[in-house]
N, C-alpha and C positions, 0 to 999 in steps of 0.2 A: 479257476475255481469259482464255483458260482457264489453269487450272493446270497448272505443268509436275509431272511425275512425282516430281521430287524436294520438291517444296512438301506435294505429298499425303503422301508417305511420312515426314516429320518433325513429332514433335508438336507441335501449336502453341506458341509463347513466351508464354502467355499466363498468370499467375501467380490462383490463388484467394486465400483469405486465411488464411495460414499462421498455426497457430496450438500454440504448445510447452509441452509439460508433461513434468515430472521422469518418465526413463521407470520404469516398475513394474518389482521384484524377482522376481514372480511370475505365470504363467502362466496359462489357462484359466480356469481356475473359474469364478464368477458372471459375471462379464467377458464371458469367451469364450462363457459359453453364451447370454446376452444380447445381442452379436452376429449370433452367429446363428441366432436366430431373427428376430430381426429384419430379417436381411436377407430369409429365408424368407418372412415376414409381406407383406414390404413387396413382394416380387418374383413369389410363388407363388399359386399358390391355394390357400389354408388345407387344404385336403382331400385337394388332390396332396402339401403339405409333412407334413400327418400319413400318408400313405400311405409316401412317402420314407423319412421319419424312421426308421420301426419294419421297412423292408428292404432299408435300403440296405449293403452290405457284410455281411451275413445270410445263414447258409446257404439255399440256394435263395431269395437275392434276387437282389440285381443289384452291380455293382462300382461304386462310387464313381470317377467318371471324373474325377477329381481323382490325386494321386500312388499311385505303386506302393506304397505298406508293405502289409506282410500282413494278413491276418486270424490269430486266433489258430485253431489245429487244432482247438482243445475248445468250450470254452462262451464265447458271445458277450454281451455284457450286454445285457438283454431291455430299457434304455431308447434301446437306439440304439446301433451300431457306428458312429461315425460322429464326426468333429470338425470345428470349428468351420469351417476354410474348406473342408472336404468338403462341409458345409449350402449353404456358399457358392456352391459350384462347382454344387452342383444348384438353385440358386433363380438362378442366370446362366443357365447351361440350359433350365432348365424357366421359362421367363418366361412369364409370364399374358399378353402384349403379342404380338400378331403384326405380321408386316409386311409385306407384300406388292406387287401392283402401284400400289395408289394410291400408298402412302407413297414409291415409287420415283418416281412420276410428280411427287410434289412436290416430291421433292427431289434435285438434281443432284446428280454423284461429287464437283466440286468444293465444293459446299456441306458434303457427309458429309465431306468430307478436313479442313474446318476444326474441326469438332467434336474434341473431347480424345478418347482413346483409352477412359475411362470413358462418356463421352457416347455413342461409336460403340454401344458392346459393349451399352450398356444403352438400344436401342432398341427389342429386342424381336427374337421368334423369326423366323427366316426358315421361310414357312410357300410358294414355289412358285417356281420356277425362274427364273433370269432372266436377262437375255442384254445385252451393251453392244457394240453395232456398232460399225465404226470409223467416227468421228469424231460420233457421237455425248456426249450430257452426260447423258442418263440412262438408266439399266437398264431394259427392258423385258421383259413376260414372255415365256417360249419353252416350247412343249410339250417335254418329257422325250424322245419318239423323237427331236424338231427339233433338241435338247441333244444328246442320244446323236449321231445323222449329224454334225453340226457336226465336233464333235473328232474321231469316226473318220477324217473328209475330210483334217482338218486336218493329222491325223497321216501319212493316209496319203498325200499330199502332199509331204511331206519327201521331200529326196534320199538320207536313210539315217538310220534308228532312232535311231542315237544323237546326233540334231539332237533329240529329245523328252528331258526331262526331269520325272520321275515322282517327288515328294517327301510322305514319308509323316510324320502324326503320330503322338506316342506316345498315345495316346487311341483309335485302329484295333484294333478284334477281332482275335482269333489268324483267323478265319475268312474278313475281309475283308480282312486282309492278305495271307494266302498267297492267294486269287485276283487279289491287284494284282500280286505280285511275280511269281505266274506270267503274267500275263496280258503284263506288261511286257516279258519273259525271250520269249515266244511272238511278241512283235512284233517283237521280235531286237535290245533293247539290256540293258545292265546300268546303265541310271544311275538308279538307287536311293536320293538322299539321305534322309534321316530325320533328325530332332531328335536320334537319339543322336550324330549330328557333331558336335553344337553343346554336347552336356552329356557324356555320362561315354563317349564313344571313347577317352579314354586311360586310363581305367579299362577296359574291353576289352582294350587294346593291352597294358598294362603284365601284368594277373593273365594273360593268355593263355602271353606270355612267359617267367611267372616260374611259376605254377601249373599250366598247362593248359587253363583253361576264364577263359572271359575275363568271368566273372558272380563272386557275391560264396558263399563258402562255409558259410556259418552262416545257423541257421536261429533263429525267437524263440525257443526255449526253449533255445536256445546263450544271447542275451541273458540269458534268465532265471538260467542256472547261471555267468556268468561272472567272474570275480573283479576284472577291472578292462574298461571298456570305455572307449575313446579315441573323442572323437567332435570328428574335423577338421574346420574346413571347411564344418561345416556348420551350421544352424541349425533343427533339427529343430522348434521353437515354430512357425514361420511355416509350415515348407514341408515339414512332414512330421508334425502334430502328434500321429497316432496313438502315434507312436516314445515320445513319452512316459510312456504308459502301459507300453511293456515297460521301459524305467529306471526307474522307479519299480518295478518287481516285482524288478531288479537290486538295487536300492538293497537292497529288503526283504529278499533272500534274501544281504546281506551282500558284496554285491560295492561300486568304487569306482569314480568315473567321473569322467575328466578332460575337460575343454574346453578345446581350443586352438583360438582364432578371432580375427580382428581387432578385433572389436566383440566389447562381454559381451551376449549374449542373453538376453533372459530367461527364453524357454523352456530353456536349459540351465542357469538357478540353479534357479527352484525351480518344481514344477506343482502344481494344485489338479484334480485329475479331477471333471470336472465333471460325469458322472453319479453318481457317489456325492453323495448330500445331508449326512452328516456329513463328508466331507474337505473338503466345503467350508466346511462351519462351522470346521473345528478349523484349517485355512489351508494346507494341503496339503504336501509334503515337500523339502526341498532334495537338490535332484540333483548340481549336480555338485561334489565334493570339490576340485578344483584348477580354477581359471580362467586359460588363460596369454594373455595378449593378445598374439600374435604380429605382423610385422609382415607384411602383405603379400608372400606367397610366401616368407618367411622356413624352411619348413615343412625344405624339403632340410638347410638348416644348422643346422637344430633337432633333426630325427634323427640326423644325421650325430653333432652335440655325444652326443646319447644314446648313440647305440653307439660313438661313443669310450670312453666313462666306463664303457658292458660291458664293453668289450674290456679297459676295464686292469682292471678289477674282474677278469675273469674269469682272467685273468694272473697276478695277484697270488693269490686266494682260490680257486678254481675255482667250481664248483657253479652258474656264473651262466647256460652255455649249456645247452641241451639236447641233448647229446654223441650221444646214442643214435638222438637222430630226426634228427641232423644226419648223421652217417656213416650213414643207411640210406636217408634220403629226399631230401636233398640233394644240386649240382653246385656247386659255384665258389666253397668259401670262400676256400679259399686266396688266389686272386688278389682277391676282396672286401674279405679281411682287410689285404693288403698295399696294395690302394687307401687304405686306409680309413687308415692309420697314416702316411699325407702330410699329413693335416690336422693343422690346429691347433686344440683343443679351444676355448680364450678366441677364436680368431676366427671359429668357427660358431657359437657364441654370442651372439659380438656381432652378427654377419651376423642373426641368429634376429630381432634385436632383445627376446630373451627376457631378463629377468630370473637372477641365480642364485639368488635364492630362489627362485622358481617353477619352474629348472629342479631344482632338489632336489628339492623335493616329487613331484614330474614322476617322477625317479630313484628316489626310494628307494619308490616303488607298483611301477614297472616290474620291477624287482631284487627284491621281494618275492611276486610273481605268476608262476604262469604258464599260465595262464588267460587269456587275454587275445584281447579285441574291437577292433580298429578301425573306425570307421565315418567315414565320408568323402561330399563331394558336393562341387559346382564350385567351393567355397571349392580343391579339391586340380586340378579338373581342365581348368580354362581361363586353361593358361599357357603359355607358349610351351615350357616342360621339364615340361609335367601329366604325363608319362608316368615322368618321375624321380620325381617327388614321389610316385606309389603305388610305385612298386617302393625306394625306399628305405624306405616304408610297411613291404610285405612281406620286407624284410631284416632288420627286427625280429623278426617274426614268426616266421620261419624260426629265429634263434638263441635263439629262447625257446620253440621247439616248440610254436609258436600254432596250428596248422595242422591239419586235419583231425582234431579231440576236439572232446570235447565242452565246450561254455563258451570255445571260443576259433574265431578265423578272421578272415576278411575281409568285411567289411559296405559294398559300396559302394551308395548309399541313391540308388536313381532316383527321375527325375522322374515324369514322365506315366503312369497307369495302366497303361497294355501296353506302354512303350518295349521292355520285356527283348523280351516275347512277340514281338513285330514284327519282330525281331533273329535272334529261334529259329525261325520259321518261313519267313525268308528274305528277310525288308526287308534285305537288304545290297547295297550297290554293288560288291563285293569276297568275294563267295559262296567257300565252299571248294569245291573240283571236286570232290570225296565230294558234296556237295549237287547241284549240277549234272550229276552223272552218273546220279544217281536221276531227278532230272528227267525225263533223257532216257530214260531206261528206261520212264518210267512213262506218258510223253506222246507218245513218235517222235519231237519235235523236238528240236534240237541247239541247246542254249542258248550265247549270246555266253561264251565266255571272255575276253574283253577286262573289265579292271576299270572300273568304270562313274564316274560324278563321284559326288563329294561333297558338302556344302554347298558348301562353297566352291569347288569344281572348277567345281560346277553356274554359281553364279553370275558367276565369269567366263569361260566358255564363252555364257551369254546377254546377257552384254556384250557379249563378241568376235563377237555375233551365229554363232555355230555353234550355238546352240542356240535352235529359234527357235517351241516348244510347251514351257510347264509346268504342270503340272498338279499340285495340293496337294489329298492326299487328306488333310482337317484340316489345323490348323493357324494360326497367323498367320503370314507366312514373311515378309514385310516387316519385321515387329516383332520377330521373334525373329534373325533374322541381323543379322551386324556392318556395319560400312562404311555404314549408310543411304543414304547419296547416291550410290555406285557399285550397289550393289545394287538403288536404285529404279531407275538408267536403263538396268541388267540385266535387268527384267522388264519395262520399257516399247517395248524392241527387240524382244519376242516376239512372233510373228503376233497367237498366243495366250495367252491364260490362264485354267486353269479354278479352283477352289477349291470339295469339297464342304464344306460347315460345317452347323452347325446357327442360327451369328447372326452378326451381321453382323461385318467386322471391317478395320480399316486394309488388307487384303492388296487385298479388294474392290476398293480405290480408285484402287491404284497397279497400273493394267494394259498388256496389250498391247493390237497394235492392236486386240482385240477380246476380250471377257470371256464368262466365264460363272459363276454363284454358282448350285450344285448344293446344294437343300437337303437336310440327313438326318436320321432320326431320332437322336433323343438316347438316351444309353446305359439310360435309365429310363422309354422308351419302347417299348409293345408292338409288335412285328416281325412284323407278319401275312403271311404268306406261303401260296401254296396248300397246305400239307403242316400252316397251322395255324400259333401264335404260334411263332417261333424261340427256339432256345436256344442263345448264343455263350461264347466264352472269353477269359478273359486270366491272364497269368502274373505274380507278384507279385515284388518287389527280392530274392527268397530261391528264386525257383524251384517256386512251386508254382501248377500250375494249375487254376486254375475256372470255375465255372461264373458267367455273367450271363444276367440273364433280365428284360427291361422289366416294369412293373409298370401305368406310366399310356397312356391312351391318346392315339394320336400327335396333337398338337397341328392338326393340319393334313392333309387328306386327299391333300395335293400332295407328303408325305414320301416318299422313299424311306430303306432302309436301304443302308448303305456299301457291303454285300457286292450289294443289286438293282442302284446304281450301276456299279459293277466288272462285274458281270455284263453290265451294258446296254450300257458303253463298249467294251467287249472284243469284244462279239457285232456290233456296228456298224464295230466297226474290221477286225476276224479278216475276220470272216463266214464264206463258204463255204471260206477258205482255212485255218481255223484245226480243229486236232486234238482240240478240245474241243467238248463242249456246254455253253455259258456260262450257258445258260437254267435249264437242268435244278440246278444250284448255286444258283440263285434260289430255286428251290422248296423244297429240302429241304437244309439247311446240314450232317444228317446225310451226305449226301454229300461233303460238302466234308472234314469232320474225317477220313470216312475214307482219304481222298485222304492229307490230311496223315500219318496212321498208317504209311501205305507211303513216304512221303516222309524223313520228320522225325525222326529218333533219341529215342526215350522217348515216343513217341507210339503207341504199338503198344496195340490195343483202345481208343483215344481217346474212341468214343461209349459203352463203358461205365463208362470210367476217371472221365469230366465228370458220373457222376450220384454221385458219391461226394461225402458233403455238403460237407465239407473239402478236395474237389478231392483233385489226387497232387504228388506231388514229382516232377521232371525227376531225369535222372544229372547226380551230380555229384562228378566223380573227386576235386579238393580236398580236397571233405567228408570221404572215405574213404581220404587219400593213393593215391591212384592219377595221377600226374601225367602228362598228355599231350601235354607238351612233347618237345623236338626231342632233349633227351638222357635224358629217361623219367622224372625227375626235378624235384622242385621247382629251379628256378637261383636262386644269390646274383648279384645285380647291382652295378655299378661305376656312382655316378652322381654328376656333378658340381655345385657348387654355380652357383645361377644368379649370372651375370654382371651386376648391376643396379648401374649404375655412374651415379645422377645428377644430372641436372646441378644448379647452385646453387637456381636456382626450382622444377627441377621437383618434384612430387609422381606418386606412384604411386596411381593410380584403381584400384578395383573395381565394378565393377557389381554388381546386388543387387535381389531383390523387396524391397518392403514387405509390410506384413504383410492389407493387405487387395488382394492380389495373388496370382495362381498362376500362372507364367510369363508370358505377354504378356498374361493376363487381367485386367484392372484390377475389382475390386469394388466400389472403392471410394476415397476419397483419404485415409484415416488410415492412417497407421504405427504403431499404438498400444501393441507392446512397444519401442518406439523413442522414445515421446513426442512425435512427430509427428501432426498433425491437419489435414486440410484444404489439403492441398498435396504435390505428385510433383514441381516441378523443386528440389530442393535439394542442396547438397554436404554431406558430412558432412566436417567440418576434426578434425582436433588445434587445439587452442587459441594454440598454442605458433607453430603454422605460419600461423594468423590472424596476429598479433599482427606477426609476421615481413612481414606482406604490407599490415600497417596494417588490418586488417579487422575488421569488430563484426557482430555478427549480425544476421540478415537483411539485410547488404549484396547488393549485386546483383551480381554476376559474373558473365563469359565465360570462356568452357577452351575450349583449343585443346589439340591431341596432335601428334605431330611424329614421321613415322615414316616409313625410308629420303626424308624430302626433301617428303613429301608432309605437306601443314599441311592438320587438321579440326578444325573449331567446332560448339560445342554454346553456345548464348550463353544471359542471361535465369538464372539459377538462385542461387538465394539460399543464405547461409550460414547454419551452422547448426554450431556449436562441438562436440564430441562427443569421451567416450572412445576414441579411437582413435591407434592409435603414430604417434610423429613422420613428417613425409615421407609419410604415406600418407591417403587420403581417398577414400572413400563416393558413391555415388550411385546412382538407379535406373535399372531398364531398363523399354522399351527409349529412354528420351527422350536418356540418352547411347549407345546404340548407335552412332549416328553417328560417335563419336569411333573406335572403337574398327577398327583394320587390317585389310581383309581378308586380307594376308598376314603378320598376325604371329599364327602359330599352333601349336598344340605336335608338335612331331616328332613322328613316326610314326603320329600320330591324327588330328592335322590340327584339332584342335579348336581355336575360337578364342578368343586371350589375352583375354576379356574382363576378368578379374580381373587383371592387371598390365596398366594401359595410363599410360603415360608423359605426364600432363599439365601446364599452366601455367594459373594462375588471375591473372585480372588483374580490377580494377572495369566495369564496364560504364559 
């Protein structure tokens, strides 16, 4: 009997052999660089991993298709730009292992769906196109025109545009993005999702509102000068490990750096840079001066207690705000101020689940600075209020005149390599009509003004059967959205589904009634095109963009690249009806960026701008106080504390990578700044909250969440005692995804609350 949809799209209950050690105080060094090479060793071809090594993230290399951080503007270190799971990310990529029609032929959807989400990913390159009729059990091959005609039919088939659903990952060229977005915009819908719904839309939403540009305003050598940098939320060791090397040059150049997080990371106590051979002998630097273990979205009534404690400070003493850049550059104290003095300091505190030692310390850095960094990631922005939590963020900011100087601003730390880029050149579901009026100026057609879905708009619209083509340009879209079981039998209603990738992955498995897995070249793969190898771009978490350029040759003579795809599907669907030459974009991606130039604000000379070695920086009004908001001005915002009211058994979940992890990408089964080894289903408990439930470690339990009425299970996952605040508790993605609501998500972003989700543990 075959598998239903939802059997494929949940990871198996199947436990390895979990194995715990005290986790380490310190980061990288020997450790991390032993890692990965090891992964590289064991997954690459030694010759592609030294080629890699010495150009990846390299002026006139290629971008690490791993997360957005920057490169530095100057000098690069000649043993590698590059950190340990960026090694990673390219020896996942770049696997020596292809796969193709045999391997499909022997093995059924339903047999790959029982495979672990590591087992899948590490099967080896998808090296030639493949196709699953309906009512079929295994993928067969289809020629690329046969691919191409299929989806044009399919789409054009539909009773109106916006039955297709077009989702993009953050990992897509500035180049193959803006021909999907126009290409989609030309078929005559706007439904656009992307991964930034799922990660930092409320960091959009909130700095839009309160700043004008809805991206982060500081750039690394703001890092390097700034006197305290705050780092929420996030976990820069696992999931961004470059960042450490700019705190560490904070550190050196005298500035102070707190940590507020749930869990103590250890990439935020201390790093060892693991290309320097003596910091690794002498044991590398302790980073952060304050550690506050907050509780679980605690964050609103944490700052709130802060700028209480300014406010009377600045009452009592003066000198605390910065008067001058607040009466010239700001809107709304007055009424922020007058919110602000309803609260009760001792019970945003206790709400914080902060300490008052920790918050002293916390205060008198703040009160002594004004220089000041925040840097932030889903720890802030997958909650149902994500969009309060940065704008109470930026209230601080604002009254310490953090803002546009130099050594202070706002740091919101993306994920996926291009997610900003993809954003700036016109991945939105929700376009500004300034964008769409260029369009149409630039093309003759009159692009949809209706605002297009979201993740989650998209997925239940494919439920509700109105949406009944999707198409995932990258990505895992199974594994990275919420709700698993509503969401798989959302894409098993769809006629279609296609997904270009470079390997395989759980989305493959959970289809409509008919598939296709479009393979692409990978980002560190040469791009032959007739005009000669290509040269593409991506823009970095600070706004600056460059240049990428493959280096190995494509694994597979069956690849295409993302932007010949887009080109291929667009030409097959448009055809004679469409106001472009889709072909011609194929040939020469010079074309393409100059299209963008006339498009895209700060694009203007773009193929000369992309040979500059460091790339350019984008506009960015913040950086300059220039605020382009709706009263010209930065605004102070009025935001309340969240309402988490519960119940006697419950606990508050967050979801989370591990550290041999990079979004739905599994590397590997160790958590090993965690002290985790050999196992992904486990809970991370308080001790306190065991003990209360009768539990010893590695018991077996079930969780269930409970939300408007509707009860999900995630069962099978063992315990595992850990520092973490009372009431609250750990786990990864996406194996509790399932748990987690498709409609409990943060206003006005729509992002979903994966980080507060309302669970009950009981024994299995």
């Amino acid at each position: 009997m075959s598998k239903s949809p939802i059997d494929k799209a949940l990871t198996p209950e199947k436990f390895e052999n979990l194995k715990i050690k005290t986790p380490p105080t310190n980061s990288a060094g020997f450790r991390g660089l032993k890692a990965a090479l090891s992964h590289a060793n064991k997954y690459m071809k030694i010759k592609d991993a030294l080629k890699v090594s010495l150009k990846i993230n390299q002026k006139g290399g290629f971008d690490c298709p791993g997360c957005a951080w920057p490169d530095p503007d100057d000098d690069r270190s000649s043993l590698g730009e590059y950190c340990e799971n960026g090694l990673k990310a390219m020896a996942e990529e770049m696997q020596n292992k292809l796969i193709a029609r045999d391997f499909f032929a022997q093995h059924s959807v339903d047999e790959l769906a029982s495979l672990s989400d590591f087992e899948i990913g590490k099967s080896g390159r998808l090296a030639e196109p493949m196709f699953l009729p309906e009512g079929a059990t295994h993928y067969q091959p289809i020629s690329w025109d046969e691919a191409f005609s299929k989806v044009g039919t399919n789409l054009n088939a539909l009773d109106h545009p916006d039955e297709a659903v077009f989702y993009t990952s953050g990992r897509t060229t500035n180049e193959a993005a803006f021909l999907y977005q126009l290409f989609v915009r030309e078929f005559g819908t706007s439904n656009l999702p992307d991964c930034s719904n799922m990660c930092h839309e409320a960091s959009g939403s909130a700095l839009s509102e309160t700043l004008g540009i809805g991206k982060g305003s500081v750039t690394l050598d703001d890092l390097y000068k700034a006197e305290l940098v705050m780092v929420v939320g996030q976990n820069p060791g696992t999931n961004h490990p470059r960042m450490l090397s700019a705190l560490e040059k904070t550190k050196k150049n005298g500035g102070k750096i707190i940590a507020i997080n749930p869990l103590p990371e250890a990439g935020l106590m201390k790093f060892t840079q693991p290309q320097n051979p003596i910091k690794m002998l002498t044991g590398g630097i302790q980073l952060s001066d304050v550690f506050v273990p907050i509780k679980i979205n605690g964050d609103v009534a944490f700052f709130k207690a802060l700028l209480l404690k300014l406010l009377e400070k600045e009452e009592n003493t003066g000198n605390v705000f910065d008067k001058p850049f607040i009466e010239e550059y700001t809107n709304g104290l007055e009424d922020f101020i007058s919110d602000l003095k309803t609260y009760d300091f001792d019970e945003c505190l206790q709400a914080s689940g902060v300490s008052k030692e920790s918050f002293d310390e916390v205060f008198d850095l703040i009160l002594s600075k004004n220089k000041i960094i925040i840097c932030w990631a889903m720890g802030l922005t997958q909650h149902e209020n994500a969009v309060d939590n940065i704008r109470e963020l930026v209230n601080l900011l604002l009254l310490k005149g953090s803002i546009g100087k130099v050594g202070a601003g706002t740091c919101p730390v993306r994920g996926h390599s291009n997610v900003q880029g993809d954003r700036t050149v016109g991945i939105w579901e929700s376009a500004p009509q300034a964008f769409l009026n260029k369009i149409e100026a630039k093309y003759g057609f009159k692009p949809s003004t209706k605002h297009g879905y979201s993740v989650i708009e998209s997925i239940k619209a494919m439920y509700e059967k109105k949406a009944k083509v999707f198409f995932g340009l990258g990505g895992n879209f199974i594994s990275a959205v919420p709700d698993t079981v509503y969401s798989a039998q959302a894409l098993a209603n769809c006629n279609l589904t296609v997904h270009v990738s470079t390997k395989l992955n759980r989305s493959h498995l959970v289809t409509g009634k008919e598939a296709l897995i479009l393979p692409c070249l990978g980002r560190a793969e040469k791009d032959y095109q007739k005009t000669g190898v290509q040269t593409q771009s991506v823009e970095n978490s600070m706004g600056v963009v460059s240049s990428t350029k493959g280096i190995l040759e494509p694994c597979s003579d069956s690849l295409m690249s993302e932007v010949a795809v887009v080109c291929g599907i667009a030409n097959a669907t448009l055809n004679e009806r469409s106001k472009i030459n889709w072909l011609a974009y194929k040939d020469d991606y010079n074309l393409v960026r100059d299209d963008i130039a006339e498009v895209v604000e700060g694009f203007e000379n773009y193929n000369s701008k992309i040979n500059l070695p460091s790339g350019f920086y984008l506009p960015n009004g913040a950086r300059v106080r220039k605020f382009k908001t709706k009263t010209g001005k930065a605004n102070f915002t009025i935001n309340k504390l969240p309402d988490w009211k519960l119940k006697e058994d419950e606990l508050i979940m967050m979801t989370m990578r591990s550290h041999d992890q990079f979004n739905t990408t599994i590397y590997g089964l160790d958590d090993r700044y965690r002290g985790i080894f050999n196992e992904r289903r486990i809970i991370f408990m308080n001790r306190e909250d065991m003990k209360l439930r009768s539990l010893e470690e590695h018991d077996v339990v079930d969780l269930k969440s409970e939300y408007n009425g509707v009860i999900r299970e995630a069962n099978n996952f063992k315990v595992v005692g850990y520092d973490i605040p009372k009431n609250c508790c750990a786990t990864y993605f996406p194996e509790t995804n399932v748990l987690v609501p498709l409609d409990s998500f943060a206003h006005t972003a729509k992002t979903p609350a994966s980080k507060s989700v309302r669970i009950r543990v009981t024994k299995s």
